[in-house]
N, C-alpha and C positions, 0 to 999 in steps of 0.2 A: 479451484475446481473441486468438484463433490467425488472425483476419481471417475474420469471420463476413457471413453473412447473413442470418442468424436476425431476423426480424421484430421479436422484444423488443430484440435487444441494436441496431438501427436505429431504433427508439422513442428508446432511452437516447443513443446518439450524438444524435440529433434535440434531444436535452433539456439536453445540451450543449453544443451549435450556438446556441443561445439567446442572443440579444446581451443583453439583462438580464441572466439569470439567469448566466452567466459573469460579465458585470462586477458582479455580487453575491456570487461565488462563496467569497470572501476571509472573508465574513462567516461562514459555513458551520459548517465545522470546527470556529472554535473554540467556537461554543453550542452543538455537539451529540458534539464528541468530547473526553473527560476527558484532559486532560492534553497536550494536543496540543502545546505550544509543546515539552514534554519528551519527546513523542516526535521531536519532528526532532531536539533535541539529540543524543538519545541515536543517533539513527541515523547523523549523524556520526559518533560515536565508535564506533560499533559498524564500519561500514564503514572507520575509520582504522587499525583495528586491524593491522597488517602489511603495510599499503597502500602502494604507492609513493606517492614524495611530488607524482608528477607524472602523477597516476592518471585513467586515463582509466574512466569510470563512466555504466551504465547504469541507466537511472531509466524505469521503464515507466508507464505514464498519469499523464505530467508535465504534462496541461494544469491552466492555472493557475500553475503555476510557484512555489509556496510551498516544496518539495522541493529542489525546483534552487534556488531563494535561500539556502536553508538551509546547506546544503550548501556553495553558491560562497562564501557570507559568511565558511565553518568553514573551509575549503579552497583556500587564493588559487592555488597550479599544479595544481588539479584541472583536465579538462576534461570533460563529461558534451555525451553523446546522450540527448534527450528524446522518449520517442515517446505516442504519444495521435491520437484520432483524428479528433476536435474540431474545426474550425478557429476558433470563437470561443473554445475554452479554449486554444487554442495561441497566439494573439491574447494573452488575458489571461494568461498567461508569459511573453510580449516584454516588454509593461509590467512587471509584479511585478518583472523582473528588470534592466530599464535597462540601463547599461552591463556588467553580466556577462553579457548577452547573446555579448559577443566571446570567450566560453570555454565555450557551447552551442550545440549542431547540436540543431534543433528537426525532429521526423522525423512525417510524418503517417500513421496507421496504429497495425497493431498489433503483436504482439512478431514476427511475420513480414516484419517491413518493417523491423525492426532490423536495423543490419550487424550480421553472421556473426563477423566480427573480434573475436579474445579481448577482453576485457574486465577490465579488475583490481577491478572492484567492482562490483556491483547491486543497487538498488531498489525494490521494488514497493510506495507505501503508499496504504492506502484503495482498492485497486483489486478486487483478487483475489476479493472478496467478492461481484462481481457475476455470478462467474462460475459456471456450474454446476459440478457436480465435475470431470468428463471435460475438460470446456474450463481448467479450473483446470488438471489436471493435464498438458496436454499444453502451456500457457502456461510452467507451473515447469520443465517439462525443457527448453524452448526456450531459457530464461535459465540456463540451469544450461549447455546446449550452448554458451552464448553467453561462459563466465567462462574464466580464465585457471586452470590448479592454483593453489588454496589462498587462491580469490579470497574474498570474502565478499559473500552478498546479504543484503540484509532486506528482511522483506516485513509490512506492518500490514493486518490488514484486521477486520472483524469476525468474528467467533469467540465462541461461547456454547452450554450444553449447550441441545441439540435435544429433550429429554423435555418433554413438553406443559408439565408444569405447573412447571419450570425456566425453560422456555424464556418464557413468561407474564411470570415475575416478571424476567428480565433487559429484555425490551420494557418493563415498565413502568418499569426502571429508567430507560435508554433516554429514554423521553418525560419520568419527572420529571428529567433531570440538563439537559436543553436547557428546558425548562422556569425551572429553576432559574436557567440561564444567560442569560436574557433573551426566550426566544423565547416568540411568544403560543402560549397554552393550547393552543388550537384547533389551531393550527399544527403542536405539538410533537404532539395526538394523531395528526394527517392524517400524519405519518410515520412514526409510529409505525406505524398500521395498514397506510400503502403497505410499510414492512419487514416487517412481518410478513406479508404475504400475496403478496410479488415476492423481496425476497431470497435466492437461493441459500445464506443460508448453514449452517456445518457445525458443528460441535463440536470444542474444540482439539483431541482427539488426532486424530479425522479430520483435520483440518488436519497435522498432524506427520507422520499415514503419507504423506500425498500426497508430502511433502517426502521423505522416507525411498524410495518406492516411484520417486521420479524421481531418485536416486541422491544425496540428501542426509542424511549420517547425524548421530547424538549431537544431532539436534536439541533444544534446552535453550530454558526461561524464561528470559530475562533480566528481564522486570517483569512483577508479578505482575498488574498493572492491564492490563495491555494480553495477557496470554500471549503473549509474544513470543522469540524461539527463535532462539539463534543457533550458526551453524557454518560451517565453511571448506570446500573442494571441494577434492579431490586426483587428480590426471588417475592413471587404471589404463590397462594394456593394453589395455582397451575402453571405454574411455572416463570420467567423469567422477564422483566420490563425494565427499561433504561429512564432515568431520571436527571436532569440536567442539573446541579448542585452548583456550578460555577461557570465562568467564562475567563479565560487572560489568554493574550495575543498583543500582537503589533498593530496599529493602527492598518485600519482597512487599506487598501492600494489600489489604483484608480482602474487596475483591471480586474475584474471579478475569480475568474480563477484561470488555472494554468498548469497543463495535463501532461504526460511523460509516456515516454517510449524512447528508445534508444534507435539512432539510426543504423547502428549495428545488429548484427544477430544477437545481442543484449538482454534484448527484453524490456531493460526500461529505458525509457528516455523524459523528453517533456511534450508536454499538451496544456490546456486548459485541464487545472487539478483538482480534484474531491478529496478533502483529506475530513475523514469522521472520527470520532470516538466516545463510546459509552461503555 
């Protein structure tokens, strides 16, 4: 978020202010997002991609801190800015992260309260999905103002076609895969139905214009499970355009993507996923 006031999105801070449900938060993700542990892999390497070796890296709604561990574990002279707006998830990213703590600036707030200061890499996972379009899209140009030329971002979030009776059978996926994963019946349906009826979200190639339309281009799949898109930024005469230099992933999977949210007061969990980066 661009630093709102919007009543729902103070709901959702409020629900992440949560001293339980933050110190439960860790549980989240992985019963309800497919393949989670392989998406942070991959978003190291997607972000290493041409990266200095001493890179200093943006990561947007880092409470929790699963992102930043990922990352500081993959990346020992990285240093990253974590922003989020939480104070109980920014809390629970002090802990998760122990002593890599002393090679993150934890920042409270939202991608407005991030330093201005170029950037060699950014982040946004499990975030971006909560946001309506408009506020999506003025968030992705903000991070894109914020990268150095030919920086790389990624961004996961969920992503699934929006036609009624598509969009039906990706929720039902949705509840049986956290289901599957442990979580109780009742549980897995009570988020189901909160995403499906609170979610913003879009459709991948909605997803890619937005990217495109705030000057990132050749955005590409890298996993077919997550649809997630990656490309690099190239400073113009006026400013800032993303270029797609490479592609590597894992062979495509036979459902197209697969999106997150936490059936707890969490915040994230899974869904049909959009995972981007330039």
């Amino acid at each position: 978020m661009s630093g709102s006031g919007d009543p729902e999105a103070m709901d959702l801070i409020a629900a992440f202010n949560d001293l339980q449900a933050a110190a439960r938060y860790a549980e989240g993700p992985h019963r309800f997002v497919p393949g989670y542990e392989s998406l942070h892999r991959m978003n190291a390497i997607l972000l290493a991609e041409g990266t200095p070796a001493d890179a200093r890296v943006l990561v947007l709604g880092a409470g929790g801190g699963l992102e930043l561990r990922a990352l500081a574990e993959a990346q020992s002279a990285w240093f990253f800015v974590g922003v989020d707006p939480a104070r109980e998830m920014r809390r629970e990213a002090e802990r998760a992260l122990g002593l890599l703590m002393d090679r993150v600036t934890l920042v409270e707030g939202y991608i407005d309260d991030a330093p201005v200061s170029p950037f060699d890499a950014a982040a946004c996972l499990l975030t971006l999905h909560f946001l309506e379009p408009a506020e999506r899209e003025a968030t992705v140009r903000k991070i894109r103002q914020r990268l150095k030329p030919g920086a790389p971002f990624v961004a996961a979030h969920g992503s699934f076609p929006q036609i009624d009776d598509e969009r039906h059978v990706w929720l039902d996926r949705y509840e049986a895969y956290a289901v599957a994963s442990g979580t109780d019946p009742a549980q897995a349906h009570s988020a189901r139905t909160a995403v499906g009826a609170n979610l913003p979200t879009l459709a991948p190639e909605q997803d890619a214009d937005i990217l495109r339309a705030d000057g990132f281009s050749n955005v590409a799949l890298f996993c077919g499970l997550y649809m997630a898109r990656v490309g690099r930024s190239s400073m113009t005469a006026t400013g800032c355009e993303c270029h797609l230099e490479w592609i590597v992933g894992p062979a495509e999977l036979k459902f197209g993507s697969s999106p997150s949210i936490s059936s707890e007061r969490s915040g994230k969990g899974s869904l049909p996923l959009d995972c981007l980066s330039v």
